[in-house]
C-alpha atoms as a printed R data frame, in Angstrom:
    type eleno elety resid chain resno       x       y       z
1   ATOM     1    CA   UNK     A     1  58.343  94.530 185.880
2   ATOM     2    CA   UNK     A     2  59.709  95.694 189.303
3   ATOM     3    CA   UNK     A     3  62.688  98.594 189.708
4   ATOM     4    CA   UNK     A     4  66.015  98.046 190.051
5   ATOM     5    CA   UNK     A     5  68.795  99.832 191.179
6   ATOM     6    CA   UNK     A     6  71.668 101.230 189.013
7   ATOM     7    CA   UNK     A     7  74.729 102.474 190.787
8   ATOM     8    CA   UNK     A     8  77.636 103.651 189.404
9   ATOM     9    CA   UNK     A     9  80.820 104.718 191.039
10  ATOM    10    CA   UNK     A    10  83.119 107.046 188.607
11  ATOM    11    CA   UNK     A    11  86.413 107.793 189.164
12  ATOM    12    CA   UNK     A    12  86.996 111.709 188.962
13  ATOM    13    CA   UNK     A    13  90.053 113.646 187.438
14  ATOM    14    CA   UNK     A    14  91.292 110.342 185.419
15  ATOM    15    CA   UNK     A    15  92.254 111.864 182.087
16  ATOM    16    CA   UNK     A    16  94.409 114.887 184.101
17  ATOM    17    CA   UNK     A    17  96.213 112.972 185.521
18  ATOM    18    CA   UNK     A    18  97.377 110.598 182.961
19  ATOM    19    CA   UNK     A    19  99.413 111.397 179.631
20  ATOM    20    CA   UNK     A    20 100.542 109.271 176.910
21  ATOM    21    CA   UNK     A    21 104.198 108.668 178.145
22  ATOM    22    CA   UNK     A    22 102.646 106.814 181.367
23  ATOM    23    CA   UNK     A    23  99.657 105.436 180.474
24  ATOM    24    CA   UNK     A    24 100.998 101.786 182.067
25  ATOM    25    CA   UNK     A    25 101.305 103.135 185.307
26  ATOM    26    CA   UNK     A    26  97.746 105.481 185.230
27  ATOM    27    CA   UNK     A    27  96.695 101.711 184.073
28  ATOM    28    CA   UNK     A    28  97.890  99.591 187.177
29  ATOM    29    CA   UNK     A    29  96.602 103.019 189.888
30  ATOM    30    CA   UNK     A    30  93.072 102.838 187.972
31  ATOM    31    CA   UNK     A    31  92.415  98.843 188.373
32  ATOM    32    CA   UNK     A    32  93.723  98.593 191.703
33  ATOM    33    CA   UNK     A    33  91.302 101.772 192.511
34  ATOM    34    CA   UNK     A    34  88.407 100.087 190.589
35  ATOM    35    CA   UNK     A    35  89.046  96.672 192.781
36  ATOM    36    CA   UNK     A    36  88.403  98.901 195.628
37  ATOM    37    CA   UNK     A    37  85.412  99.665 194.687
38  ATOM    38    CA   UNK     A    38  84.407  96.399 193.633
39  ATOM    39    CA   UNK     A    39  85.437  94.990 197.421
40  ATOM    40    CA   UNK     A    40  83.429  97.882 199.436
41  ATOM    41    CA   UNK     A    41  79.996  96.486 198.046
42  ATOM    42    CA   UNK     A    42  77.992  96.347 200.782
43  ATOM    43    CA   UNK     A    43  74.606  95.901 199.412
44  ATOM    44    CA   UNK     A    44  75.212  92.784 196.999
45  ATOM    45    CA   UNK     A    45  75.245  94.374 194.079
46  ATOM    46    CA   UNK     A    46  75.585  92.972 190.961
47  ATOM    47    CA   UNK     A    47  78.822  94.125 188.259
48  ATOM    48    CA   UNK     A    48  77.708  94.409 184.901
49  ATOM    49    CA   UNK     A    49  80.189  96.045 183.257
50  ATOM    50    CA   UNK     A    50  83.793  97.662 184.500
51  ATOM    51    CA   UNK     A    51  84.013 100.841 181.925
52  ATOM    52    CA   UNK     A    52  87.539 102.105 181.907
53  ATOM    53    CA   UNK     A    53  87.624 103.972 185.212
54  ATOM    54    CA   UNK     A    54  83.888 103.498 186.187
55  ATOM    55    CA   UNK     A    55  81.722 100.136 187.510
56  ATOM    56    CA   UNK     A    56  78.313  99.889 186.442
57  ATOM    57    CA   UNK     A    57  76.573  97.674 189.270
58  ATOM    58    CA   UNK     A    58  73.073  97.264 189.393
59  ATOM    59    CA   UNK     A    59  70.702  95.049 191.797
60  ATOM    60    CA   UNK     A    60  67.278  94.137 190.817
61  ATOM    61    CA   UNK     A    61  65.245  94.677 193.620
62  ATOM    62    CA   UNK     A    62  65.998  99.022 194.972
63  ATOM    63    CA   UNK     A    63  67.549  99.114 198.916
64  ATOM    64    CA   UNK     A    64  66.547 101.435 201.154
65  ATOM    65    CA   UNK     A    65  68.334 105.459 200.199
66  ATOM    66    CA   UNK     A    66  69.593 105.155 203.756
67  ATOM    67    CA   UNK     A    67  71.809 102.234 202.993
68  ATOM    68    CA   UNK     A    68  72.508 103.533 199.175
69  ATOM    69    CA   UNK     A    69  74.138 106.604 201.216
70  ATOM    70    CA   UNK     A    70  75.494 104.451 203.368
71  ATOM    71    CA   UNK     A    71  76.968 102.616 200.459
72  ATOM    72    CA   UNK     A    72  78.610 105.591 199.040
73  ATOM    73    CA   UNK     A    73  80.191 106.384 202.434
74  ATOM    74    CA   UNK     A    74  81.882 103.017 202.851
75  ATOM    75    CA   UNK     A    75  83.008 103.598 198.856
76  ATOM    76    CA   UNK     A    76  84.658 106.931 199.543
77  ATOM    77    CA   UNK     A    77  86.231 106.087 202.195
78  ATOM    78    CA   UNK     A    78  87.621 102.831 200.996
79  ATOM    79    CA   UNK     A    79  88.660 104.763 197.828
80  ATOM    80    CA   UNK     A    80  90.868 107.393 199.866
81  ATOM    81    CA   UNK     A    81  92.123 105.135 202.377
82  ATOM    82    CA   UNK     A    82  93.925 103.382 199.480
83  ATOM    83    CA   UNK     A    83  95.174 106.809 198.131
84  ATOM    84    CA   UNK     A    84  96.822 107.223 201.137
85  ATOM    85    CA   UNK     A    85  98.367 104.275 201.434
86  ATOM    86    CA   UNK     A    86  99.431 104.479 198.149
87  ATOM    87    CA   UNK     A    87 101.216 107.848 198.196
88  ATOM    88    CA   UNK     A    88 102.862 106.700 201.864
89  ATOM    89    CA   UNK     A    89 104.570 103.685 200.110
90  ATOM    90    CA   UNK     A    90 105.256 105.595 196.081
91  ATOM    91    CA   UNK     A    91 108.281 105.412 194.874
92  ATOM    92    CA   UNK     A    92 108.047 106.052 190.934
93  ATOM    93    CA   UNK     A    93 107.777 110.060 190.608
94  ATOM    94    CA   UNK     A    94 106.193 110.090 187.132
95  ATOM    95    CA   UNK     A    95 102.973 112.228 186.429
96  ATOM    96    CA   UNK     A    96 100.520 109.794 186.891
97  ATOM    97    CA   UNK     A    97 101.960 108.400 190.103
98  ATOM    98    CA   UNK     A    98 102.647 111.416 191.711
99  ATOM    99    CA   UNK     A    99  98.769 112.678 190.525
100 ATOM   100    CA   UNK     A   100  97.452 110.295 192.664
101 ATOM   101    CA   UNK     A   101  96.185 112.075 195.612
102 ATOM   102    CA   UNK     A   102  94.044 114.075 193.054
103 ATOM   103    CA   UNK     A   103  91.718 111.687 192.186
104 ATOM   104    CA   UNK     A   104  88.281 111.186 193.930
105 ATOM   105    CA   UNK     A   105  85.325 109.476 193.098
106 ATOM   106    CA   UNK     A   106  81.689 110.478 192.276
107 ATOM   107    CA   UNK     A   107  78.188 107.948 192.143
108 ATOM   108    CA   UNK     A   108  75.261 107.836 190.581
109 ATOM   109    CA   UNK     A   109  72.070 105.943 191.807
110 ATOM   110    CA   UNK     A   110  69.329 106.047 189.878
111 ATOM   111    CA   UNK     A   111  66.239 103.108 189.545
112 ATOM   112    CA   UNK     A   112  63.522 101.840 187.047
113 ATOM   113    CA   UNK     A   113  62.502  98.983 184.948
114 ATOM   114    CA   UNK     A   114  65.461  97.294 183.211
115 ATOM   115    CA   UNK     A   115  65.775  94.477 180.655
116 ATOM   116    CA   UNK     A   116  68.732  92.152 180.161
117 ATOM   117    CA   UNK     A   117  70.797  91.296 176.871
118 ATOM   118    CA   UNK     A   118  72.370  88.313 176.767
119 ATOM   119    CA   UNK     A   119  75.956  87.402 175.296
120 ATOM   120    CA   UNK     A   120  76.752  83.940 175.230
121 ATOM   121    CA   UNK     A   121  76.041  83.340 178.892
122 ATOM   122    CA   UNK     A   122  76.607  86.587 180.369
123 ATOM   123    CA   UNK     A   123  73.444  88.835 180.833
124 ATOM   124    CA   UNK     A   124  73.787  92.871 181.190
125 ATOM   125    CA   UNK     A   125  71.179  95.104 182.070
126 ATOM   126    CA   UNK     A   126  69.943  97.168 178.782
127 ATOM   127    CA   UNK     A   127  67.276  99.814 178.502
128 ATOM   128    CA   UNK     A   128  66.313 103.321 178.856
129 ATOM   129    CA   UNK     A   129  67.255 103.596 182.659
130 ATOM   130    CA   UNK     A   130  70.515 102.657 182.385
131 ATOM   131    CA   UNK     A   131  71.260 104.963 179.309
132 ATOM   132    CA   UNK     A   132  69.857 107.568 181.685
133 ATOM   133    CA   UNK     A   133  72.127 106.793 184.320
134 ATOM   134    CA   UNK     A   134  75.166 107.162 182.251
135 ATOM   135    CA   UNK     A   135  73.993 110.452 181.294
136 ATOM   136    CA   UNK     A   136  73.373 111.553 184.708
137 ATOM   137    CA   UNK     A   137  77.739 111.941 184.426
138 ATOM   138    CA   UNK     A   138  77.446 114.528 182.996
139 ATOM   139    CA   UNK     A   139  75.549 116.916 185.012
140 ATOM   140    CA   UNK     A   140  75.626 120.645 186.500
141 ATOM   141    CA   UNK     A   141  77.050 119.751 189.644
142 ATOM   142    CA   UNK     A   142  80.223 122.056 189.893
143 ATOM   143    CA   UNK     A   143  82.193 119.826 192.235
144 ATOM   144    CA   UNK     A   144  83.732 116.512 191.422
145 ATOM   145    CA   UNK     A   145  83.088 114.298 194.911
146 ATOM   146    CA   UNK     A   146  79.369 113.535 195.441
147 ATOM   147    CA   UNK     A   147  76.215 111.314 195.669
148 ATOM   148    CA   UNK     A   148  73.573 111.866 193.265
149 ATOM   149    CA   UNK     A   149  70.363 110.262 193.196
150 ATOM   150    CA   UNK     A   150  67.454 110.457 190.847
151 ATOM   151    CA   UNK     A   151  64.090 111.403 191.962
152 ATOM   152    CA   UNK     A   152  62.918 108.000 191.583
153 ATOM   153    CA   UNK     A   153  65.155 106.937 194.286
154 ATOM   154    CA   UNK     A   154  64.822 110.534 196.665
155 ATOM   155    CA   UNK     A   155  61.201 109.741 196.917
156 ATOM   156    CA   UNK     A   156  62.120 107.543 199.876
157 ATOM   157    CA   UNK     A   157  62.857 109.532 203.192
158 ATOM   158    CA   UNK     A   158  65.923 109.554 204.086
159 ATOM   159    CA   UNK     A   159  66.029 109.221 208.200
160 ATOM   160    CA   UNK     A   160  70.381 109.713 208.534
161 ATOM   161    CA   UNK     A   161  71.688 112.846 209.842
162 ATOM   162    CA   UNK     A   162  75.011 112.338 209.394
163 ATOM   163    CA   UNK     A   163  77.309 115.514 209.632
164 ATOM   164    CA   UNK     A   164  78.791 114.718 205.797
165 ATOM   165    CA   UNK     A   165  75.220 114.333 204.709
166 ATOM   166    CA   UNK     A   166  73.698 117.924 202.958
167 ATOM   167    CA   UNK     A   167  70.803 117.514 200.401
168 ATOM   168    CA   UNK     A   168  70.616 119.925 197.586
169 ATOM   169    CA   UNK     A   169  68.286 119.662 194.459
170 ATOM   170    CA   UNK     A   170  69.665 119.374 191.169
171 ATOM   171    CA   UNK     A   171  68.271 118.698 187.051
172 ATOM   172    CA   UNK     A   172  69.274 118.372 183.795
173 ATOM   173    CA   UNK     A   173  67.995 117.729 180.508
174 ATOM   174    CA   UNK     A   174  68.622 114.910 177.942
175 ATOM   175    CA   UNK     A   175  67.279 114.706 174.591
176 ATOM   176    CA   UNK     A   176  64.235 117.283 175.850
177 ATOM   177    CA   UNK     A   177  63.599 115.192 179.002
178 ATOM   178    CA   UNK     A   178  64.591 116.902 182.199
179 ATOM   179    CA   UNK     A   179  65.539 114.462 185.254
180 ATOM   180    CA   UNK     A   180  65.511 115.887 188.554
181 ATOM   181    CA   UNK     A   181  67.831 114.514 191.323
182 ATOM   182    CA   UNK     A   182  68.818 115.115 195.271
183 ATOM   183    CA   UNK     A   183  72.628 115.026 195.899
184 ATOM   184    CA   UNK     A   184  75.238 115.869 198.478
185 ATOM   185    CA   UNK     A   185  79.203 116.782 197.805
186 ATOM   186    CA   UNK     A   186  80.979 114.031 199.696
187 ATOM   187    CA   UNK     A   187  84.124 116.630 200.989
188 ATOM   188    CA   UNK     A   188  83.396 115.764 204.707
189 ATOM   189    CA   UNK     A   189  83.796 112.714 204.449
190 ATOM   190    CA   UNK     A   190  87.816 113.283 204.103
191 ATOM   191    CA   UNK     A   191  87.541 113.774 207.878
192 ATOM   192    CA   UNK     A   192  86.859 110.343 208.769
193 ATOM   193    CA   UNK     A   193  90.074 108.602 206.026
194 ATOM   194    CA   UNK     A   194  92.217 107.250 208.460
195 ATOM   195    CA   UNK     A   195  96.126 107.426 207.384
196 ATOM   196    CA   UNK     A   196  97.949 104.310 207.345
197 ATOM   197    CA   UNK     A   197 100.258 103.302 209.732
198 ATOM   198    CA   UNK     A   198 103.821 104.601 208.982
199 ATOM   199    CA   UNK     A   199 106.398 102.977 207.327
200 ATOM   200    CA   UNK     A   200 108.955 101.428 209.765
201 ATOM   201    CA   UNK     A   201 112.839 103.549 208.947
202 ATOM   202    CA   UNK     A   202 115.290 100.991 207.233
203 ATOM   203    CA   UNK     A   203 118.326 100.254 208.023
204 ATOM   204    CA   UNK     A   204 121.381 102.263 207.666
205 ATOM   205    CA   UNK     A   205 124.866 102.622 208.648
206 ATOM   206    CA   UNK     A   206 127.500 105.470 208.648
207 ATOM   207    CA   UNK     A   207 129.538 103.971 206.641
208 ATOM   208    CA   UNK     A   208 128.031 102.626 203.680
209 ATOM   209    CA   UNK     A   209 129.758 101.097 200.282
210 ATOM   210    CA   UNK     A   210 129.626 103.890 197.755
211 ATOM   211    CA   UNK     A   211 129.886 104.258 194.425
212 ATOM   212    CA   UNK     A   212 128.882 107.620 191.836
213 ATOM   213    CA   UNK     A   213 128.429 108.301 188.299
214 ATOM   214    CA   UNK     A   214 126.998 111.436 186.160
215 ATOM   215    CA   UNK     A   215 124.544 110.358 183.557
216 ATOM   216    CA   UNK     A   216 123.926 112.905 181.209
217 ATOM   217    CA   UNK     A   217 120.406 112.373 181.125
218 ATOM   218    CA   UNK     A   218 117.287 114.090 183.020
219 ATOM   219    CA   UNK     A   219 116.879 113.163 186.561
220 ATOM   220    CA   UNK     A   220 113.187 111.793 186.506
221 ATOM   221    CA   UNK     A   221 113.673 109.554 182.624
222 ATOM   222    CA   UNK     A   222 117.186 107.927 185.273
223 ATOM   223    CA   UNK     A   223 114.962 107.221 188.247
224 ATOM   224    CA   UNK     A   224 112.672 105.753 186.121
225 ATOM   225    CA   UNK     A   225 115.037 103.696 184.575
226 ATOM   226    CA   UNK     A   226 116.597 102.430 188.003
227 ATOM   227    CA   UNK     A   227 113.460 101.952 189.826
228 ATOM   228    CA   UNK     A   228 110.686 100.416 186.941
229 ATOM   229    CA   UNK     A   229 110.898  96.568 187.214
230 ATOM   230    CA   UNK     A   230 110.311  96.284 183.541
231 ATOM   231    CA   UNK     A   231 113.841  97.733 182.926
232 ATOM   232    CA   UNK     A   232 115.351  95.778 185.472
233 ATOM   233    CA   UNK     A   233 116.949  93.387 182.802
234 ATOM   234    CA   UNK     A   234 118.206  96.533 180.520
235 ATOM   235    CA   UNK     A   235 121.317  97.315 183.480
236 ATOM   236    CA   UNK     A   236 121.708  94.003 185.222
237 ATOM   237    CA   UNK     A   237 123.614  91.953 183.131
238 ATOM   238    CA   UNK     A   238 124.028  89.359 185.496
239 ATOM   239    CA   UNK     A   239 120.549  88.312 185.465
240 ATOM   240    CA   UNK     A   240 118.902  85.642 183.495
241 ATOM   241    CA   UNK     A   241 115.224  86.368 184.828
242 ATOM   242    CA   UNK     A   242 113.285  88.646 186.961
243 ATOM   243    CA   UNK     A   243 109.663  87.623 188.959
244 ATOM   244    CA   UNK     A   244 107.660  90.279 190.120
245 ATOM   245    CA   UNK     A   245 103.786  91.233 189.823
246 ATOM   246    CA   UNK     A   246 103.468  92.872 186.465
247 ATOM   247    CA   UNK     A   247  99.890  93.731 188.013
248 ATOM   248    CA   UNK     A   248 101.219  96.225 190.554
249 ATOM   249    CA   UNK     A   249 103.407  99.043 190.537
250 ATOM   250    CA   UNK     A   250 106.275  98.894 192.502
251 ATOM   251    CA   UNK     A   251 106.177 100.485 195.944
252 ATOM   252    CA   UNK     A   252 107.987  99.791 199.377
253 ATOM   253    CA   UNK     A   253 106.995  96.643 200.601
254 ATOM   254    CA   UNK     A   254 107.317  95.383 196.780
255 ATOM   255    CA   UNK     A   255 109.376  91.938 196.371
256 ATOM   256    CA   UNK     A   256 110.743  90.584 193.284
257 ATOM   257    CA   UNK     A   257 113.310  87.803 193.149
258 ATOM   258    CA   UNK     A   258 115.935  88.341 190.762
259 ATOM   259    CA   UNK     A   259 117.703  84.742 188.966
260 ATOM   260    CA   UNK     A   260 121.427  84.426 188.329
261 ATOM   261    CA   UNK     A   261 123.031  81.609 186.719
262 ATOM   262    CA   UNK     A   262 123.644  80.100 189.948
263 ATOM   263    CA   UNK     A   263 120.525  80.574 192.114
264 ATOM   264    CA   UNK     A   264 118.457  83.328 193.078
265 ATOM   265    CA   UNK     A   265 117.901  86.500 195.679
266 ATOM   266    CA   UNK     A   266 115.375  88.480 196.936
267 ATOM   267    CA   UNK     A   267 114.308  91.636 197.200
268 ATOM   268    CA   UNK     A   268 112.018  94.157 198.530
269 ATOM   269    CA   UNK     A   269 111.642  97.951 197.838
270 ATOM   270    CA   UNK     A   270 112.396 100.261 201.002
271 ATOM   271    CA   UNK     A   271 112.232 104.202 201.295
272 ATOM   272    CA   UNK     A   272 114.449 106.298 203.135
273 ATOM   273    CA   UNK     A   273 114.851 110.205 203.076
274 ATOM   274    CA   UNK     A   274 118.370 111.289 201.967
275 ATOM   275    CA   UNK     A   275 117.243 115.065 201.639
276 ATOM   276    CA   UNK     A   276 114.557 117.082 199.864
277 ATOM   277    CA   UNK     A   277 116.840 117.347 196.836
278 ATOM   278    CA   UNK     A   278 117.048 114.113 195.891
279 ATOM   279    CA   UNK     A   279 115.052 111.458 194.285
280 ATOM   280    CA   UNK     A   280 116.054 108.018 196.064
281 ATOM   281    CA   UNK     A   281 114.710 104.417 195.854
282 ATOM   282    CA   UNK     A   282 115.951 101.425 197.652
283 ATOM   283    CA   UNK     A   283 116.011  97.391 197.907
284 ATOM   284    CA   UNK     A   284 116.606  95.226 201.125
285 ATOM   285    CA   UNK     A   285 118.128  91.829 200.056
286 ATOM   286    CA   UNK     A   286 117.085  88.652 202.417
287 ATOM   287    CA   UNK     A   287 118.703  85.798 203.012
288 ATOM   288    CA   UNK     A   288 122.687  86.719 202.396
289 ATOM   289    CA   UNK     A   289 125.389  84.163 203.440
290 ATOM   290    CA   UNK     A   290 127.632  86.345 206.477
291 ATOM   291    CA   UNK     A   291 124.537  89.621 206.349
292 ATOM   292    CA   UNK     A   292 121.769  90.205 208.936
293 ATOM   293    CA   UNK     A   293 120.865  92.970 206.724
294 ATOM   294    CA   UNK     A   294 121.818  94.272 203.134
295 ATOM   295    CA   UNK     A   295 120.436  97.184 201.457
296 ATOM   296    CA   UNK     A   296 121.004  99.036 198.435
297 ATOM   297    CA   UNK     A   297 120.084 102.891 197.483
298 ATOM   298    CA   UNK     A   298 120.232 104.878 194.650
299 ATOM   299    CA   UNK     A   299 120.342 108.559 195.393
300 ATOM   300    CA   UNK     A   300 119.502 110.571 192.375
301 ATOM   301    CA   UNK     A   301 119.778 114.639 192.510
302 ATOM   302    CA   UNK     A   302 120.168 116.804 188.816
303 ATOM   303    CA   UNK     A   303 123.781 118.099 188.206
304 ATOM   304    CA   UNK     A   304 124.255 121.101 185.449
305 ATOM   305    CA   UNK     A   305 125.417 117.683 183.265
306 ATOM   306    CA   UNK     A   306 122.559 115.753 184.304
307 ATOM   307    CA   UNK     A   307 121.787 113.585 186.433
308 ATOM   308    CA   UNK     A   308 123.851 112.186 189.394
309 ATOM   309    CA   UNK     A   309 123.640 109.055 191.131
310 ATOM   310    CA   UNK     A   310 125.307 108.183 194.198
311 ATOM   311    CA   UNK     A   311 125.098 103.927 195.025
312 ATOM   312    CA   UNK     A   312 125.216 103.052 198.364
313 ATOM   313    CA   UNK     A   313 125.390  99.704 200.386
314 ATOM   314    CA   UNK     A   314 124.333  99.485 203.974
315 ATOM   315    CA   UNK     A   315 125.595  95.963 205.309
316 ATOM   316    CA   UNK     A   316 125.436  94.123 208.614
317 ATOM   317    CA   UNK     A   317 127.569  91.410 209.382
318 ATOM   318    CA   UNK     A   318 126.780  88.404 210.928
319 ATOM   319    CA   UNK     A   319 129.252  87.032 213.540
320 ATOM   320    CA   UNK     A   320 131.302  85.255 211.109
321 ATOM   321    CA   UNK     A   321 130.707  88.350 208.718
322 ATOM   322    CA   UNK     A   322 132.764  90.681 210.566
323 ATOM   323    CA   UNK     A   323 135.675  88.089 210.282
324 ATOM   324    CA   UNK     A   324 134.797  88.306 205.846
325 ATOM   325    CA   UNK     A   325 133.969  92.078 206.012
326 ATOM   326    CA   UNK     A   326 137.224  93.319 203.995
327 ATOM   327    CA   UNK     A   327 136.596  90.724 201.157
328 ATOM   328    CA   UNK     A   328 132.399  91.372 201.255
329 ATOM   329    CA   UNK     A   329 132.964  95.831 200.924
330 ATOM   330    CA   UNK     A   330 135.633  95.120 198.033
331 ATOM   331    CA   UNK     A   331 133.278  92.768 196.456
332 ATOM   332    CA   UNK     A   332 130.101  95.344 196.918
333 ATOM   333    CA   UNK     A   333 132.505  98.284 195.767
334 ATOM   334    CA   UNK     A   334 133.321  96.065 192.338
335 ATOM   335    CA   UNK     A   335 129.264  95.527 192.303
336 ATOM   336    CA   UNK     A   336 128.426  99.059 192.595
337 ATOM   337    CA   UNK     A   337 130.833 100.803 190.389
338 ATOM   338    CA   UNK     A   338 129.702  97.535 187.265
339 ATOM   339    CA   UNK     A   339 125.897  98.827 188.174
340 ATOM   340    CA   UNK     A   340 126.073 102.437 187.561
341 ATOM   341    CA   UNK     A   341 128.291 102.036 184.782
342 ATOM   342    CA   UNK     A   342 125.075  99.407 183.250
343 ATOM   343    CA   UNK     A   343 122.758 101.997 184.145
344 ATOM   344    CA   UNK     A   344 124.226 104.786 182.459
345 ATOM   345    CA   UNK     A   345 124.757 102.360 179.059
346 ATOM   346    CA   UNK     A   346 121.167 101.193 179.679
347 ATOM   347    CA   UNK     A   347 120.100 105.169 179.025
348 ATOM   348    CA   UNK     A   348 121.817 104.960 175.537
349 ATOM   349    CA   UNK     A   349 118.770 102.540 174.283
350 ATOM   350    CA   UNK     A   350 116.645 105.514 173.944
351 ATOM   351    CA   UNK     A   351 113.778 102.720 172.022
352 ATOM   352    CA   UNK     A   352 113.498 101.014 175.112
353 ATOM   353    CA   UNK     A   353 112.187 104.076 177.054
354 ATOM   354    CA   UNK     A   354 110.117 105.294 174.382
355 ATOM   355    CA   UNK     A   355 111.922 108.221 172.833
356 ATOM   356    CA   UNK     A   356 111.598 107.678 169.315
């Protein structure tokens, strides 16, 4: 029986950066990181088995180490590109959100004779070399960012010179059989993440519609409260459905459509800095009869009482808008002040934000 190839790509610092109290979001960040990593296969490789915040692939006939490398390159990179992105467009500031940037990723490439168990009519790879790649996990590497490959692999010669490329030997022992391995820490590579492009400014205007209420409850458990789509329904009373992804966390560039009784708008999440004090999130509304633009934030700083949160509206009138603008500002002042008063009586229902 011919070698194959087992590669597996392990997310690193998972269970720091997630607790119990945000496990959903640590859930969304961790499969959107693992589909990553399934999209920057480059060599074909086959997915066996996605376990929790690894991917074991394997391929049954063993590429060149040059493109393995090159494999884990395009991986890395892939993997922090998205962190970037992610972090430029957060807006939820809970633990695991906000832990992002801490993550990296480690692989393992190791190769020998396989066999395949079958379930129903899915076949895994089984036997001793895959065992002995999960192992390989847990190693003496002191770093948490790197390439390792067994010896059965590093026999090949490796021809790259790549800067981010520098071999050092390594070997452990499992159950009284030591396995020697060639890796390289992956920290150069950060060089070569490109940042995403910025985030366009939103709009806003001088004079916004405001509105402001003290919530005697922590700043972060309020934010959470205003900006998590899953408690949209808990403070709008006016609502009789919400659609958004439950698949992805909400960001800026996030839309969800909310239903009323007699239609439907739309809405995407927008940043905007109102100060290093506060916590803020924002939504843009499209398509509003008399508005080229409507957009709503909730500015969120901690008071000795709590928490409070200013409402604003930033509206641009059409031309016939200007001619309503009186009626529209007394109708978004009525709006804001029923909001934060929904919000605040939302944070009484302490079992629907999990404090027992």
């Amino acid at each position: 029986m011919a070698d194959a190839l087992i590669y597996i790509p392990d997310i690193s610092g998972f269970t720091k950066f997630v607790n119990n109290t945000e496990i959903s979001h640590a859930q969304h960040i961790i499969s959107e990181l693992l589909e990553v990593i399934i999209d920057s296969n480059r060599l074909d490789l086959e997915v066996s088995e996605v376990e929790g915040d690894a991917i074991l692939f394997y391929k049954e006939t063993v590429p060149q180490l040059e493109d393995i490398f090159n494999q884990a390159r395009e991986t890395f990179l892939k993997f922090h590109q998205h962190l970037r992105k992610y972090e430029s467009e957060r807006v939820c500031e809970c633990g695991a959100c906000k832990g992002t940037p801490d993550l990296t990723i480690k692989m393992i490439a190791h190769s020998g004779e396989i066999g395949y168990t079958k379930v129903k009519n899915t076949s895994k790879p089984f036997g001793g070399t895959v065992v002995e790649a999960h192992r390989l996990l847990k190693n003496s590497i002191e770093d948490t960012e790197y390439l390792l490959v067994t010896d059965a692999l590093s026999g090949s010669t490796l021809s790259m010179d790549d800067p981010w490329i520098h071999l050092e030997k390594g070997s452990n022992e499992y159950d009284g059989q030591n396995i020697d391995y060639t890796f390289t820490l992956l920290r150069e590579l950060h060089k070569e993440v490109q940042d995403p492009p910025p985030i366009p400014k939103p709009f806003r205007i001088n004079n916004p519609v405001k509105g402001s209420i003290v919530i005697k409850k922590p700043l972060y458990k309020v934010f959470e409260m205003v900006n998590n789509l899953d408690f949209r329904l808990l403070w709008r009373k006016d609502l009789t459905d919400l659609q958004f992804d439950p698949n992805k966390l909400n960001r800026a560039g996030s839309k969800h459509r909310c239903l009323f009784d007699g239609g439907f708008a739309d809405f995407e999440s927008i940043k905007s800095d109102f100060g290093n004090d506060a916590l803020v999130y924002g939504e843009k509304v499209s398509n509003i009869r008399f508005l080229d633009d409507l957009s709503f934030y909730y500015i969120l700083t901690q008071v000795e009482d709590g928490t409070r949160v200013n409402m604003e509206a930033h509206i641009k009138p059409k031309l016939l808008g200007w001619l309503m603008l009186p009626f529209i500002k007394l109708k978004l002042k009525k709006q804001i002040d029923a909001t934060l008063e929904e919000i605040s009586e939302a944070l009484t229902m302490p079992q629907e934000l999990g404090e027992k």
